[in-house]
N, C-alpha and C positions, 0 to 999 in steps of 0.2 A: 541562453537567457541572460547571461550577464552582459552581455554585450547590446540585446537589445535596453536591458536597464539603464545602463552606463548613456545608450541612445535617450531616455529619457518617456518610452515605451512605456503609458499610463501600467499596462496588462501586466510587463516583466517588472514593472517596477513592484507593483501589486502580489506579484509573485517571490518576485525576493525576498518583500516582508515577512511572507510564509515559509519560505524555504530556511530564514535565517530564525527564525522561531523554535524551525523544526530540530537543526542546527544544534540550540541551547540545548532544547527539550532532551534530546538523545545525549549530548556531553555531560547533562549531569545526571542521565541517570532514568530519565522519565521517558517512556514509549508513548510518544502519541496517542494510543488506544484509552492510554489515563488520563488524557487531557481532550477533550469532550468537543472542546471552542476549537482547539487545533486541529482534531481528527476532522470534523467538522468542511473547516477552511478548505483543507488539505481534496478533500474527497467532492466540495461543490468547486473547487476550481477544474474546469478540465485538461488542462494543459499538465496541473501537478495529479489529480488523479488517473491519467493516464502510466504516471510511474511505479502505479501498481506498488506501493511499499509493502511491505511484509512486515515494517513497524504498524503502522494502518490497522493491520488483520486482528481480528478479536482472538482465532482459533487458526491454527494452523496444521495441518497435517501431513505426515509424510508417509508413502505408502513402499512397501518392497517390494516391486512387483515379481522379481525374480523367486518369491518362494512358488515353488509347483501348487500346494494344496489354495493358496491366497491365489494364483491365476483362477482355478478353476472355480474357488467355492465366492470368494468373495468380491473380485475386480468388476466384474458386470454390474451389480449393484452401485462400488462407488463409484464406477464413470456413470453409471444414472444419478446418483446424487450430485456428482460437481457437476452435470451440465444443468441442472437444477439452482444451486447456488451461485453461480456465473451468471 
């Protein structure tokens, strides 16, 4: 992307503005998800929403799937929920 910027690429140029926003935003401290205009940006552009941030994410979860009673009682349900929320 920097290179097509550097080329003068309206889209990458357009894009760096965001990426270097993002930049800030995280060096000092602030997650995207708090800044409203940023997350925003970030998520109708599709080249930077494709990067799938996990700064981005309101909620994030992490599952163990290796515990036996969590295979059995409860993994079926949240692979129905995340193919839901995807």
């Amino acid at each position: 992307m920097e290179a097509e910027a550097r080329a003068g690429k309206k889209e990458a140029l357009h894009d760096k503005e965001i990426l270097e926003r993002l930049k800030k935003s995280l060096e000092s401290g602030i997650l995207p998800v708090s800044d409203a205009e940023l997350s925003h940006a970030i998520k109708s552009e599709p080249r930077l929403n494709d990067l799938r941030l996990l700064t981005t994410k309101r909620q994030l979860y992490l599952i163990n799937e290796r515990n036996p009673m969590f295979r059995r009682n409860c993994l079926p349900r949240s692979r129905r929920l995340a193919r839901n929320i995807w």
